[in-house]
PyMOL Python script that loads the backbone (N, CA, C, O; Angstrom):
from pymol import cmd

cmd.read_pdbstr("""\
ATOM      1  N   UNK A   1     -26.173 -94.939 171.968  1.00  0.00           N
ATOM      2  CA  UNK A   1     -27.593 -94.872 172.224  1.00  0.00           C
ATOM      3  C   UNK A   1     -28.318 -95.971 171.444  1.00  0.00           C
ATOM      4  O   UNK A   1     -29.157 -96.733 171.925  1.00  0.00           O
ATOM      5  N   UNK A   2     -27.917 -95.957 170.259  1.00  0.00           N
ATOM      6  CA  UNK A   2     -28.128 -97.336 169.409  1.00  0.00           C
ATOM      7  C   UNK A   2     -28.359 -98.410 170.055  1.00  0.00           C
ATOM      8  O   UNK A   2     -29.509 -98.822 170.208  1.00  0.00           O
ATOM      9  N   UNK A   3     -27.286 -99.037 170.540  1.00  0.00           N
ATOM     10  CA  UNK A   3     -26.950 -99.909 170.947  1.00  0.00           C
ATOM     11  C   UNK A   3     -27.782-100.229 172.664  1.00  0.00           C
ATOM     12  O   UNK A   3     -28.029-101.349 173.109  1.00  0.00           O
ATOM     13  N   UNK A   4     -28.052 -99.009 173.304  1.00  0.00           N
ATOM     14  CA  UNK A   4     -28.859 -99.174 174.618  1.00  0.00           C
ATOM     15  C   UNK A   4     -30.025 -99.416 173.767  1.00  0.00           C
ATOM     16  O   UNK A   4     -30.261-100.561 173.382  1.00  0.00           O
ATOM     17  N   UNK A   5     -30.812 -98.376 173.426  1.00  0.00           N
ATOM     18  CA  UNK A   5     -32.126 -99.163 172.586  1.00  0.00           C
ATOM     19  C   UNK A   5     -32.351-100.575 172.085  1.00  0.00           C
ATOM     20  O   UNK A   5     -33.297-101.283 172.429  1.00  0.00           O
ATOM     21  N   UNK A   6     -31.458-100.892 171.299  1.00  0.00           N
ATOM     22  CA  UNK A   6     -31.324-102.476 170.485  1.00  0.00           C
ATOM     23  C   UNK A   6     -31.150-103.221 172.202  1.00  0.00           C
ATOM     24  O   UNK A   6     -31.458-104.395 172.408  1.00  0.00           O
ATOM     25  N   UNK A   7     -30.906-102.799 172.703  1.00  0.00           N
ATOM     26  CA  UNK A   7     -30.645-104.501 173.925  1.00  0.00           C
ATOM     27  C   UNK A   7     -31.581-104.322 174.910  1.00  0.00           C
ATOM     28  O   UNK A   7     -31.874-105.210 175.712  1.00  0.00           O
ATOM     29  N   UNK A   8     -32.153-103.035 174.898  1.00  0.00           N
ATOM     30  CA  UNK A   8     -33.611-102.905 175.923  1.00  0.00           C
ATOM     31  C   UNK A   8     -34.862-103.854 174.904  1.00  0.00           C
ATOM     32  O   UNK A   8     -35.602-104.670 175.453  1.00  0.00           O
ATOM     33  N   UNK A   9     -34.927-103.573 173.349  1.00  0.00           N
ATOM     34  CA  UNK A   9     -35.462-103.965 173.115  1.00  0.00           C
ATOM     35  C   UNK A   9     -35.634-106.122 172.841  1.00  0.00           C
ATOM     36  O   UNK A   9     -36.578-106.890 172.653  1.00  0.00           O
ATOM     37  N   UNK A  10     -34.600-106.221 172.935  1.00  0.00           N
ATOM     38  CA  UNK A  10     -34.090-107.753 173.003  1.00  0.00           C
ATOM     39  C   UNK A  10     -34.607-107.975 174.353  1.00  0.00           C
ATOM     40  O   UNK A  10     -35.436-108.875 174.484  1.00  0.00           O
ATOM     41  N   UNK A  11     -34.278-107.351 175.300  1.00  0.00           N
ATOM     42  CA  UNK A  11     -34.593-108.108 176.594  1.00  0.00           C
ATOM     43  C   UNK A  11     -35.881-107.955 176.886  1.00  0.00           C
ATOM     44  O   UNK A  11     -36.400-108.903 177.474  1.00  0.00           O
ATOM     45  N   UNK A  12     -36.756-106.741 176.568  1.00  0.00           N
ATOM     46  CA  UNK A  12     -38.653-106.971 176.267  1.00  0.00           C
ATOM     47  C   UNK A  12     -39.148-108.186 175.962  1.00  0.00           C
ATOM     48  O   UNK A  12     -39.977-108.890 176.539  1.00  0.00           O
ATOM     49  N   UNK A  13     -38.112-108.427 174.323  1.00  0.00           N
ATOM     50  CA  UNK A  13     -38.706-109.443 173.521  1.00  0.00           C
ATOM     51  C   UNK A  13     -38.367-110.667 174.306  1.00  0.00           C
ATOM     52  O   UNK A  13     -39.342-111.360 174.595  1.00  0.00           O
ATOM     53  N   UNK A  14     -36.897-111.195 174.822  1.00  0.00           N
ATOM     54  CA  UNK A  14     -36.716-112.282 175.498  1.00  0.00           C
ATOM     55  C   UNK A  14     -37.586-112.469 176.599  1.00  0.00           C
ATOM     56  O   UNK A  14     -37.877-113.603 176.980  1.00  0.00           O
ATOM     57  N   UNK A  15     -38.106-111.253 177.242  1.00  0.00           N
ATOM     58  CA  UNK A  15     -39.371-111.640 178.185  1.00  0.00           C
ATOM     59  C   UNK A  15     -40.819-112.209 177.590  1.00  0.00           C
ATOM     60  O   UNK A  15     -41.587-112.891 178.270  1.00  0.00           O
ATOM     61  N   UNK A  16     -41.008-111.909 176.529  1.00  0.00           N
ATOM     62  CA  UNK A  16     -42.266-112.448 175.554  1.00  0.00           C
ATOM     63  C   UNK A  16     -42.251-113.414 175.765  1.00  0.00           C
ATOM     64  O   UNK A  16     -42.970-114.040 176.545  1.00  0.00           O
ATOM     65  N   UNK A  17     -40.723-114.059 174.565  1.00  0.00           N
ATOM     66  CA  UNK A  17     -40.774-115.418 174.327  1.00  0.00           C
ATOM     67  C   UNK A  17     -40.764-116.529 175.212  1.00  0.00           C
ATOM     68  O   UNK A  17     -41.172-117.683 175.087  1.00  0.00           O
ATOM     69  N   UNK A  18     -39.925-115.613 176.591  1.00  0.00           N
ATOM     70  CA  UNK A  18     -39.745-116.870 177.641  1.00  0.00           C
ATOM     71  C   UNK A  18     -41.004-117.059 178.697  1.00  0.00           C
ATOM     72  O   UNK A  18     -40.965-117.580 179.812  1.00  0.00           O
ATOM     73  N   UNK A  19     -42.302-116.388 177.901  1.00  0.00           N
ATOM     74  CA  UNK A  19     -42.922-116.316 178.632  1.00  0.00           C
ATOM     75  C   UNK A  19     -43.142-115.391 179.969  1.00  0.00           C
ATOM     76  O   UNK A  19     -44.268-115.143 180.401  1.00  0.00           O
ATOM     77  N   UNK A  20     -42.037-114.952 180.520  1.00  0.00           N
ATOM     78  CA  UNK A  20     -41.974-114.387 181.995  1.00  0.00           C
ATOM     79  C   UNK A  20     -43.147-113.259 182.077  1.00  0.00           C
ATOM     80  O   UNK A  20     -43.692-112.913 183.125  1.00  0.00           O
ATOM     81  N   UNK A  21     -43.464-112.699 180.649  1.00  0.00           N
ATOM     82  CA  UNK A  21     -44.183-111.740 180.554  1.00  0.00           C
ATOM     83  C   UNK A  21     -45.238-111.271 179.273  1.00  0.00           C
ATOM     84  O   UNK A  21     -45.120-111.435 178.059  1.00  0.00           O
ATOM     85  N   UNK A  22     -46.138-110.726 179.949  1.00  0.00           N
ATOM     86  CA  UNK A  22     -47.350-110.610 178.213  1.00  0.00           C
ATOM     87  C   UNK A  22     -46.739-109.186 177.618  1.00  0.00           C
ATOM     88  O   UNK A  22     -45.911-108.543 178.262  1.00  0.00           O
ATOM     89  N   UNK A  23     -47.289-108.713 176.175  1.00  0.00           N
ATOM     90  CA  UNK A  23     -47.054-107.836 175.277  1.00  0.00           C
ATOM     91  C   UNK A  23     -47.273-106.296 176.244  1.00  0.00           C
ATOM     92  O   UNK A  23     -46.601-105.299 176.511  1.00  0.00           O
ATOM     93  N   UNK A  24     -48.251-106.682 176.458  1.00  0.00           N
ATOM     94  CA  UNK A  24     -48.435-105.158 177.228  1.00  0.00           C
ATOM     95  C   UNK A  24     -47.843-104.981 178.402  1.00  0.00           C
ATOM     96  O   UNK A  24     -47.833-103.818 178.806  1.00  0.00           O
ATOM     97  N   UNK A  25     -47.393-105.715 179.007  1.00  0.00           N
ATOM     98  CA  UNK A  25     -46.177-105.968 181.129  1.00  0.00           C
ATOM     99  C   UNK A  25     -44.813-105.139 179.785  1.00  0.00           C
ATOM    100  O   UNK A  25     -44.513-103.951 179.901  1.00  0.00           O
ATOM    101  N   UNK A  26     -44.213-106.003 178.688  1.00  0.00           N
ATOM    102  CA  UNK A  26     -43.269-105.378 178.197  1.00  0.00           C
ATOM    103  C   UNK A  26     -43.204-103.699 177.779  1.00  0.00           C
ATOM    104  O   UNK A  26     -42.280-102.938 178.066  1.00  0.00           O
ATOM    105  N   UNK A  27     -45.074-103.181 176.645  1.00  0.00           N
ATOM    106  CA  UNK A  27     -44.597-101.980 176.374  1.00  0.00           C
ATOM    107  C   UNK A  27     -45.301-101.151 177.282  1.00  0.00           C
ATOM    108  O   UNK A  27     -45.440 -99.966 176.978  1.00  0.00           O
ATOM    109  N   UNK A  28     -46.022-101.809 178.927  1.00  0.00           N
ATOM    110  CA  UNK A  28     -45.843-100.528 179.390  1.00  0.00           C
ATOM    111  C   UNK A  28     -44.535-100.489 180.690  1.00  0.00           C
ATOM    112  O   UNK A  28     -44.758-100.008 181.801  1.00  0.00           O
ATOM    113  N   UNK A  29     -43.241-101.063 180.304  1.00  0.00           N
ATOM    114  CA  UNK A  29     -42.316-100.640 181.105  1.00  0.00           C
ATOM    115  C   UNK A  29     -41.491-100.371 179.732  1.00  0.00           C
ATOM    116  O   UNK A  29     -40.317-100.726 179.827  1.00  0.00           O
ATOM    117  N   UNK A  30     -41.665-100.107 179.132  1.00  0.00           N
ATOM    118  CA  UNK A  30     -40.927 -99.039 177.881  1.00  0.00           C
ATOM    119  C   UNK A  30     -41.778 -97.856 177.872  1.00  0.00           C
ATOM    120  O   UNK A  30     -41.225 -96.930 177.280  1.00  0.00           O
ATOM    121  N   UNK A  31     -43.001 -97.550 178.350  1.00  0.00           N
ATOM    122  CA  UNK A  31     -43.472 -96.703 178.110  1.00  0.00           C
ATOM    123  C   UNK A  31     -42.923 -96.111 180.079  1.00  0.00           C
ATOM    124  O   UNK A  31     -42.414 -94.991 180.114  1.00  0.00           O
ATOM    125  N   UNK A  32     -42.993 -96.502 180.811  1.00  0.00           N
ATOM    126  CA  UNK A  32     -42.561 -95.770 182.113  1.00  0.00           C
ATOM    127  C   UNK A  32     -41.186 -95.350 181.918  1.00  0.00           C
ATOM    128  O   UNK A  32     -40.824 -94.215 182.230  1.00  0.00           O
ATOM    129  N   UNK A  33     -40.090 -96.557 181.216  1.00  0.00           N
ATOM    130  CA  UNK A  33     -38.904 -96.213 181.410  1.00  0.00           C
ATOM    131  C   UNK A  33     -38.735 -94.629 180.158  1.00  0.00           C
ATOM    132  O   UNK A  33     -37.828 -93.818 180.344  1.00  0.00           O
ATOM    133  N   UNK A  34     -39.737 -94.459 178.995  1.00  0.00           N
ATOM    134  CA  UNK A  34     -39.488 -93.389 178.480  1.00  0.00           C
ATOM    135  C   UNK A  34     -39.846 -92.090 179.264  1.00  0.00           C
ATOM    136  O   UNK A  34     -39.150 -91.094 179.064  1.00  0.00           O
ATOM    137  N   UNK A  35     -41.051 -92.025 180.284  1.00  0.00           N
ATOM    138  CA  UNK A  35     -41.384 -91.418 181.066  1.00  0.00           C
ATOM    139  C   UNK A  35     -39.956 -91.135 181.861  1.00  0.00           C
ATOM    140  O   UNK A  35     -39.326 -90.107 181.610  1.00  0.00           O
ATOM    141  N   UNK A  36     -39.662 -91.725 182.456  1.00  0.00           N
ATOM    142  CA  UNK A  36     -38.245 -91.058 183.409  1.00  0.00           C
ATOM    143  C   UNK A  36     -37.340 -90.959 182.589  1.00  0.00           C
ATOM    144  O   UNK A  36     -36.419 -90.597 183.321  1.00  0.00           O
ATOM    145  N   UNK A  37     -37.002 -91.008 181.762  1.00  0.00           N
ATOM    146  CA  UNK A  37     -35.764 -90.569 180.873  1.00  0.00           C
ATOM    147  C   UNK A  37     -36.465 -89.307 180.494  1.00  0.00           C
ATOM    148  O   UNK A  37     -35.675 -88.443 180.873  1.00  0.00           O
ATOM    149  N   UNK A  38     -37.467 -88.716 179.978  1.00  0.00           N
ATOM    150  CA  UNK A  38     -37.892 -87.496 179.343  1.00  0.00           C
ATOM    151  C   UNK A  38     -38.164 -86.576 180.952  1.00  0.00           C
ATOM    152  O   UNK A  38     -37.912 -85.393 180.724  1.00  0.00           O
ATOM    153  N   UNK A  39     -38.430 -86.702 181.891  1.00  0.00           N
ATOM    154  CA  UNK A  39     -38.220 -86.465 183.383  1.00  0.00           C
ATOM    155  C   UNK A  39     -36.806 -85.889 183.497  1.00  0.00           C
ATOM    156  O   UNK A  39     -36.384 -84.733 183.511  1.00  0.00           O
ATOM    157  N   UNK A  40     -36.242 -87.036 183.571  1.00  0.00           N
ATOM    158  CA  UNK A  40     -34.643 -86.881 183.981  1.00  0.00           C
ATOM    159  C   UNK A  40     -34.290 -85.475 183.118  1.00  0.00           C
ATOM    160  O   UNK A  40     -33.776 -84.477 183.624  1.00  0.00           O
ATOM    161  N   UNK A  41     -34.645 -85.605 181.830  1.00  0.00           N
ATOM    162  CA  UNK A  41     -33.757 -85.120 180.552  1.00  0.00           C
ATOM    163  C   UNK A  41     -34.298 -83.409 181.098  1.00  0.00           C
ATOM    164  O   UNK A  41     -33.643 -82.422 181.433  1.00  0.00           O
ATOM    165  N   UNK A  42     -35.598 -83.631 181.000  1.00  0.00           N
ATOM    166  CA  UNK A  42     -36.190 -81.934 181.464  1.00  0.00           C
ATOM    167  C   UNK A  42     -35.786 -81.497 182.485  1.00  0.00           C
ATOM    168  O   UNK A  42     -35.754 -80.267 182.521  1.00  0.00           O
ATOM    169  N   UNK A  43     -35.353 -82.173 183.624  1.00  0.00           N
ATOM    170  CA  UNK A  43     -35.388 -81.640 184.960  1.00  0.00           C
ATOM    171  C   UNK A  43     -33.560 -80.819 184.641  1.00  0.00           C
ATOM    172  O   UNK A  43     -33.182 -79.664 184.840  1.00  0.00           O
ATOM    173  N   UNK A  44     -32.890 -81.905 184.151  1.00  0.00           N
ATOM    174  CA  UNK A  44     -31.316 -81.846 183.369  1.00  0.00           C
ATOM    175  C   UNK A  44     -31.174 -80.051 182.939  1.00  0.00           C
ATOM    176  O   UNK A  44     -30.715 -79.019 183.426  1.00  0.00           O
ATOM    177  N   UNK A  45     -31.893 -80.511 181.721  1.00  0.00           N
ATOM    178  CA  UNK A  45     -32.317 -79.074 181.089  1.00  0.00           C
ATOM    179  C   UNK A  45     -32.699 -77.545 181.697  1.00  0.00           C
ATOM    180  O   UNK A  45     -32.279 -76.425 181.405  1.00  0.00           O
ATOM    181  N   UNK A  46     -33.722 -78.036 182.708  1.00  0.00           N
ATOM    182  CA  UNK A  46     -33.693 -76.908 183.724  1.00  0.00           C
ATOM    183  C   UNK A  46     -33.037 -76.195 184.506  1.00  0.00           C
ATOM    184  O   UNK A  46     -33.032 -74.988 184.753  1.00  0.00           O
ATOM    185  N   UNK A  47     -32.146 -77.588 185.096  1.00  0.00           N
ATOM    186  CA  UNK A  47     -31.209 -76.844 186.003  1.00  0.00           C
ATOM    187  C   UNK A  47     -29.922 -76.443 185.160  1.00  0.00           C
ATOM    188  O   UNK A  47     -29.010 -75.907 185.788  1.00  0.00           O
ATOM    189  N   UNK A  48     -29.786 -76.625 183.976  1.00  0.00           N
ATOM    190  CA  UNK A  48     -28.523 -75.873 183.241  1.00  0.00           C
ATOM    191  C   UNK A  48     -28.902 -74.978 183.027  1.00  0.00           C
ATOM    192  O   UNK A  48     -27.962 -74.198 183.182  1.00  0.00           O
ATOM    193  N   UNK A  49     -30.046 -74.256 182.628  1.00  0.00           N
ATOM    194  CA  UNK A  49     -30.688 -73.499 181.982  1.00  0.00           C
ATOM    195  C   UNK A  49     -30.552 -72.695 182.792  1.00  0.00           C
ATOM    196  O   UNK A  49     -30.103 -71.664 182.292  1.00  0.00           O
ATOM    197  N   UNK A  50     -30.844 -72.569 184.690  1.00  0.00           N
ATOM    198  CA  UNK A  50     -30.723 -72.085 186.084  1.00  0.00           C
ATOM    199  C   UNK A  50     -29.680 -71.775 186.352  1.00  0.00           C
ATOM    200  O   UNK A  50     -29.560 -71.168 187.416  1.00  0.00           O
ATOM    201  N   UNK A  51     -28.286 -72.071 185.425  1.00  0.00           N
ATOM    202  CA  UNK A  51     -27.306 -72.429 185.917  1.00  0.00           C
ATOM    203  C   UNK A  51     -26.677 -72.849 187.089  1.00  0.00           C
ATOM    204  O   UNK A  51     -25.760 -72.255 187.656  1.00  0.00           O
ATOM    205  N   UNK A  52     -27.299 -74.084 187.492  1.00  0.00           N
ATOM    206  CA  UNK A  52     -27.302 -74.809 188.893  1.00  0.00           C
ATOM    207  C   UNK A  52     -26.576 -75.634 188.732  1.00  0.00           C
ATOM    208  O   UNK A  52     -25.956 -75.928 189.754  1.00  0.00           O
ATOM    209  N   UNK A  53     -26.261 -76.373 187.592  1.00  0.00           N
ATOM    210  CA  UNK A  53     -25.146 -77.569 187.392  1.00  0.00           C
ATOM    211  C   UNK A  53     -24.130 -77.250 186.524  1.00  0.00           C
ATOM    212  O   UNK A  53     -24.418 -77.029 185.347  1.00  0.00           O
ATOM    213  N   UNK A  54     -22.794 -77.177 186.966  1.00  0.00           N
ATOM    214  CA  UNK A  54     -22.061 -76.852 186.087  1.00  0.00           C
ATOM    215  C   UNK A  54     -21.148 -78.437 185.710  1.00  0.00           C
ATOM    216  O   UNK A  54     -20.605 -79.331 186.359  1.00  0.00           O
ATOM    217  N   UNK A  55     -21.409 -78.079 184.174  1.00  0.00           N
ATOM    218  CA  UNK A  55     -20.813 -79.333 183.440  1.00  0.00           C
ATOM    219  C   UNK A  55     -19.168 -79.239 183.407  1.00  0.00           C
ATOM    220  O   UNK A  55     -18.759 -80.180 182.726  1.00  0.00           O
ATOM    221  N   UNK A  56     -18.254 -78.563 183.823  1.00  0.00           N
ATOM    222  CA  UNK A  56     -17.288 -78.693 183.608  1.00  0.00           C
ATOM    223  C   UNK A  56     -16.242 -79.678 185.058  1.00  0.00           C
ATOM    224  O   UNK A  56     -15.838 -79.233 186.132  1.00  0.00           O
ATOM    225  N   UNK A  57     -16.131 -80.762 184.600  1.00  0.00           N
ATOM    226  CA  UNK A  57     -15.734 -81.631 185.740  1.00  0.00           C
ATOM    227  C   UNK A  57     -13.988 -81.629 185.782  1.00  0.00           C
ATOM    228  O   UNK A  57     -13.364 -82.040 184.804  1.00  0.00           O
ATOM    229  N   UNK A  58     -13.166 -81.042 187.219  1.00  0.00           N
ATOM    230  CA  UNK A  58     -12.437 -81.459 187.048  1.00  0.00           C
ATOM    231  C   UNK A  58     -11.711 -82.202 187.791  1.00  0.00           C
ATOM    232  O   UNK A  58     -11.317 -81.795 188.883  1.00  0.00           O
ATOM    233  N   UNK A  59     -11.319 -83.802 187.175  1.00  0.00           N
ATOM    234  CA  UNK A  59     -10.616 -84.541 187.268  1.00  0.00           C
ATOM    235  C   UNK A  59      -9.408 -84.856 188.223  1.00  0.00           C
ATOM    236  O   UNK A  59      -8.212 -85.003 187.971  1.00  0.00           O
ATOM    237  N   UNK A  60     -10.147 -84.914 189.462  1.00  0.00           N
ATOM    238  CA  UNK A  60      -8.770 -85.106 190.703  1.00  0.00           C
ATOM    239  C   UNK A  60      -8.401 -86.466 190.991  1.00  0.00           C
ATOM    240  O   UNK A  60      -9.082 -87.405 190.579  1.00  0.00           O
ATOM    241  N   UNK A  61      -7.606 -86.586 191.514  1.00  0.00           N
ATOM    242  CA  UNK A  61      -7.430 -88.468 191.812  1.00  0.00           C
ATOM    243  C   UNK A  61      -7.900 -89.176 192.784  1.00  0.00           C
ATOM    244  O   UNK A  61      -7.739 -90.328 193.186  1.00  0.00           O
ATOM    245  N   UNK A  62      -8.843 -87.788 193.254  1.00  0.00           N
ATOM    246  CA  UNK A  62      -9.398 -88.801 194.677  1.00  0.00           C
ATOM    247  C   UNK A  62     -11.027 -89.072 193.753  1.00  0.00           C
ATOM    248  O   UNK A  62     -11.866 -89.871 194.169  1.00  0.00           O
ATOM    249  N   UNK A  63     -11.176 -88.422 192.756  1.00  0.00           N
ATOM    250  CA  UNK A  63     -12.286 -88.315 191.979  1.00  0.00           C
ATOM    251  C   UNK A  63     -11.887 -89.540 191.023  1.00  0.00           C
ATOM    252  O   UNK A  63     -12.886 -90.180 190.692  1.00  0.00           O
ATOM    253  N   UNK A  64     -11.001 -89.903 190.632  1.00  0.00           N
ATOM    254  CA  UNK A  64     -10.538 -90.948 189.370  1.00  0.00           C
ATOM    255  C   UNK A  64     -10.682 -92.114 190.312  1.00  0.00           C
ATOM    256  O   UNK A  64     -11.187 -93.130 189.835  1.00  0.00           O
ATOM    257  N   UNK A  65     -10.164 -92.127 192.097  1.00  0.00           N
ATOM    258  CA  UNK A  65      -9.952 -93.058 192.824  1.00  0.00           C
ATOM    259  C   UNK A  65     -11.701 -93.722 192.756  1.00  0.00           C
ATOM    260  O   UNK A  65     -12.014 -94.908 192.656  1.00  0.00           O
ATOM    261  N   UNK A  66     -12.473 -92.729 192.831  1.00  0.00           N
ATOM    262  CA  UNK A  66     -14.114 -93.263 193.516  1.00  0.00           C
ATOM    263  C   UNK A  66     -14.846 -94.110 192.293  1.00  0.00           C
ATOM    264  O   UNK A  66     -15.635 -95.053 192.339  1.00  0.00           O
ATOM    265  N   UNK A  67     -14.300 -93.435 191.251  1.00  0.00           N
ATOM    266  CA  UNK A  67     -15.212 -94.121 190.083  1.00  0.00           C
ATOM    267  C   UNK A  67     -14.522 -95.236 189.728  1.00  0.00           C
ATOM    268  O   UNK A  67     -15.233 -96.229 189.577  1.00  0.00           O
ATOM    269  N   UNK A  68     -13.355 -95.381 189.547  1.00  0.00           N
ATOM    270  CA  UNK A  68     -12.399 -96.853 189.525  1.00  0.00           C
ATOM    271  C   UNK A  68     -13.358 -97.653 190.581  1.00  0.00           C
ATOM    272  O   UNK A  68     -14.175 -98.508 190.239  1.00  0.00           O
ATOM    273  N   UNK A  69     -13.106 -97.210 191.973  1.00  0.00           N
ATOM    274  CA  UNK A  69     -14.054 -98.096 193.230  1.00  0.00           C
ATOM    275  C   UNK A  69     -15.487 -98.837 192.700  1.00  0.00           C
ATOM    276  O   UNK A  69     -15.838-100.003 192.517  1.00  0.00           O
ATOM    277  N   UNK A  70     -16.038 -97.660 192.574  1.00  0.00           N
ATOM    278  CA  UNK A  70     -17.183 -97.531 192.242  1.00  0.00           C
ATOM    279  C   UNK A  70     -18.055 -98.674 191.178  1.00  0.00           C
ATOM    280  O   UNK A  70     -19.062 -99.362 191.350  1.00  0.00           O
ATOM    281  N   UNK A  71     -17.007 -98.455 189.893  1.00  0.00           N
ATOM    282  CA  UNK A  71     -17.102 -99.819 188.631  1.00  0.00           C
ATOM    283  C   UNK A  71     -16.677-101.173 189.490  1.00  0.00           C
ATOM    284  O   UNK A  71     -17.304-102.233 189.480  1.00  0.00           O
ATOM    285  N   UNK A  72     -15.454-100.887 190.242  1.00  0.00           N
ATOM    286  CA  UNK A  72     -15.083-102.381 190.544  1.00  0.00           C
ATOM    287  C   UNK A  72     -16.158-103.319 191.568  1.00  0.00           C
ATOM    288  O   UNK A  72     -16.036-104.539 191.457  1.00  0.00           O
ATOM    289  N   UNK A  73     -17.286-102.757 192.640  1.00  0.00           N
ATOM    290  CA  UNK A  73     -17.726-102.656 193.049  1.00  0.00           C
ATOM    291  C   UNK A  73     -19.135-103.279 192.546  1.00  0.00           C
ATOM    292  O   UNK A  73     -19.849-104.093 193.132  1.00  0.00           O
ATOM    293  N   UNK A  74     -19.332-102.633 191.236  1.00  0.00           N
ATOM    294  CA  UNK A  74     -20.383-103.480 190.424  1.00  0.00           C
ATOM    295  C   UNK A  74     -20.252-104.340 189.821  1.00  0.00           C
ATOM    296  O   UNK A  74     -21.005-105.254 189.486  1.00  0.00           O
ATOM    297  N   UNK A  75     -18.940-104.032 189.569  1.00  0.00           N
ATOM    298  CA  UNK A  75     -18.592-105.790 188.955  1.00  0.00           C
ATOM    299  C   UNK A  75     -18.457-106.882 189.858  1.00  0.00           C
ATOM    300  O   UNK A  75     -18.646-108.022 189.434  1.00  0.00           O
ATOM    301  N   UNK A  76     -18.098-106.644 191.272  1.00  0.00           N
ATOM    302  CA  UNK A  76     -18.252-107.564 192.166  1.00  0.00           C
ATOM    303  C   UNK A  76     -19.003-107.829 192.551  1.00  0.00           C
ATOM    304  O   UNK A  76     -18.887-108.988 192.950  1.00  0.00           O
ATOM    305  N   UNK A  77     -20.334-107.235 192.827  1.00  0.00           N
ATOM    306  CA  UNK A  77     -21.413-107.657 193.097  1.00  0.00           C
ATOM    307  C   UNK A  77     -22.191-108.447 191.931  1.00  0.00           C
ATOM    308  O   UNK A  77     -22.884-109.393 192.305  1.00  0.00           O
ATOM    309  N   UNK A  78     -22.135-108.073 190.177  1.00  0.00           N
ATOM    310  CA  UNK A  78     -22.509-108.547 189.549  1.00  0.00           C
ATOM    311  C   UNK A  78     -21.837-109.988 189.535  1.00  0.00           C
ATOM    312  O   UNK A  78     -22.726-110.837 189.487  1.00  0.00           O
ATOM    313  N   UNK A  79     -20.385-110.627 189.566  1.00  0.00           N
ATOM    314  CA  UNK A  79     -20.065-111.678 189.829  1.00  0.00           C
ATOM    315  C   UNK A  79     -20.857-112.392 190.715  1.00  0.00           C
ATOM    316  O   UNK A  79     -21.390-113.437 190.342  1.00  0.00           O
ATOM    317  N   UNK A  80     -21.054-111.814 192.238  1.00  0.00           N
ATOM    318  CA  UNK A  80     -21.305-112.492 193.593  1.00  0.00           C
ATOM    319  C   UNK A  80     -23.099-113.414 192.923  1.00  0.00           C
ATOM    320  O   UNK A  80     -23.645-114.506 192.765  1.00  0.00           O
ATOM    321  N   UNK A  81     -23.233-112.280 192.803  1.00  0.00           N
ATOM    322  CA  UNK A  81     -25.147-112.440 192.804  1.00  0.00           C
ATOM    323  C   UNK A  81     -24.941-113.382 191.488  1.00  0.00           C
ATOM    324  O   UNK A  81     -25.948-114.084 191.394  1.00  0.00           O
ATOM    325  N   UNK A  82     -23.904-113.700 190.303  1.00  0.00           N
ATOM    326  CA  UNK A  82     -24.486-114.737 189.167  1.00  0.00           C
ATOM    327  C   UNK A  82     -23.917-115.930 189.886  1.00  0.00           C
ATOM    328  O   UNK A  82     -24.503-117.013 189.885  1.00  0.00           O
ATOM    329  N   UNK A  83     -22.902-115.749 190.428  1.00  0.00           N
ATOM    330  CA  UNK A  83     -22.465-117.211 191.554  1.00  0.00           C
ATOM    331  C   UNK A  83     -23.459-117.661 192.134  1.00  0.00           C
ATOM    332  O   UNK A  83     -23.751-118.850 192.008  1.00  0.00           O
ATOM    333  N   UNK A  84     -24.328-116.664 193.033  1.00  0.00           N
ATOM    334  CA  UNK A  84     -25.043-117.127 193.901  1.00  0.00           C
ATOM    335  C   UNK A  84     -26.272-117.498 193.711  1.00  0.00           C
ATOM    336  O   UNK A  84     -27.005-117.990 194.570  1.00  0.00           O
ATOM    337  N   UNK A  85     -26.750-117.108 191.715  1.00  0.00           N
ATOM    338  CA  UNK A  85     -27.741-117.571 191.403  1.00  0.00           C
ATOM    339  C   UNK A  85     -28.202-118.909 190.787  1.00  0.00           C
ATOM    340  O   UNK A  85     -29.289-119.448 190.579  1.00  0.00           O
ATOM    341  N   UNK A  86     -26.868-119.218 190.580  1.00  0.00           N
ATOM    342  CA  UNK A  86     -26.560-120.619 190.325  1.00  0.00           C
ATOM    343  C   UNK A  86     -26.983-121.364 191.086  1.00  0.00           C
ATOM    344  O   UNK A  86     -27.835-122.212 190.823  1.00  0.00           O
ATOM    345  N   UNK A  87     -26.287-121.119 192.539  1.00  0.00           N
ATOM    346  CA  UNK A  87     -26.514-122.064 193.535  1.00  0.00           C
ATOM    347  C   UNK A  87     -27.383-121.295 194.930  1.00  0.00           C
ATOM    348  O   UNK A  87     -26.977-120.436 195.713  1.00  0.00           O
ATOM    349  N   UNK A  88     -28.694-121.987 194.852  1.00  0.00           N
ATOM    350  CA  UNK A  88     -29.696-120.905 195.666  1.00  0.00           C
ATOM    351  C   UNK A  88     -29.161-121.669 196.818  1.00  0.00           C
ATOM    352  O   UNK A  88     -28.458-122.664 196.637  1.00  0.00           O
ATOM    353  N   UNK A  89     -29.559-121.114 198.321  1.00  0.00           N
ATOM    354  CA  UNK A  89     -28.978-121.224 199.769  1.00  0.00           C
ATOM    355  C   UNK A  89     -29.952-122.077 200.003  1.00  0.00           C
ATOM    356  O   UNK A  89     -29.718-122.650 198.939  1.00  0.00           O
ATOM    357  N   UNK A  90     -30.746-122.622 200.389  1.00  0.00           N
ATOM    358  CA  UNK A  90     -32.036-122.875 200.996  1.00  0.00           C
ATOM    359  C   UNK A  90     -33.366-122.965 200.675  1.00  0.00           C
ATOM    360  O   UNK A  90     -34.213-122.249 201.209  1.00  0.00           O
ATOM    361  N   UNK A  91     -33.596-123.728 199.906  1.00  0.00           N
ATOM    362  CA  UNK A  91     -34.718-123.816 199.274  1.00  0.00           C
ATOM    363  C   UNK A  91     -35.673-124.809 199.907  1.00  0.00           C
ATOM    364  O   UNK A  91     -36.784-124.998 199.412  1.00  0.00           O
TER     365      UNK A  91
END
""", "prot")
cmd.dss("prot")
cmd.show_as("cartoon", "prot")
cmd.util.cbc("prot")
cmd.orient("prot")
């Protein structure tokens, strides 16, 4: 959690410095993104509380198969799109 905090807050600040953005564009999308995390977290809370979500996951291989997919999937797209930002199509 450390560590998500420390690099949300680097990339605010790298928006400062590089200009892309003023003081307040940065803390009010720290202030929305705390808004849906305290959202998320309550709504979370509720439905355990309902007992509507049960936390106990178990681990099949067609379930191990999707999330393997799933990561590889973002990593390929994260490759594609820094390739392709390099070199724009048509400008």
């Amino acid at each position: 959690m450390a560590l998500t905090v420390f690099l949300c807050v680097l990339i605010g600040l790298s928006r400062i410095v590089l200009n892309e953005h003023y003081l307040s564009d940065v803390m009010g999308g720290y202030l929305v993104g705390t808004l849906w995390l305290t959202v998320a977290i309550s709504v979370m809370e509720w439905l355990t509380a309902k007992d509507k979500i049960n936390w106990e996951v178990t681990w099949t291989s067609s379930r191990v198969y999707f999330v393997w997919f799933s990561v590889l999937s973002v990593l390929i797209a994260t490759v594609i799109y820094a390739n392709l930002s390099q070199f724009p199509l048509l400008q």
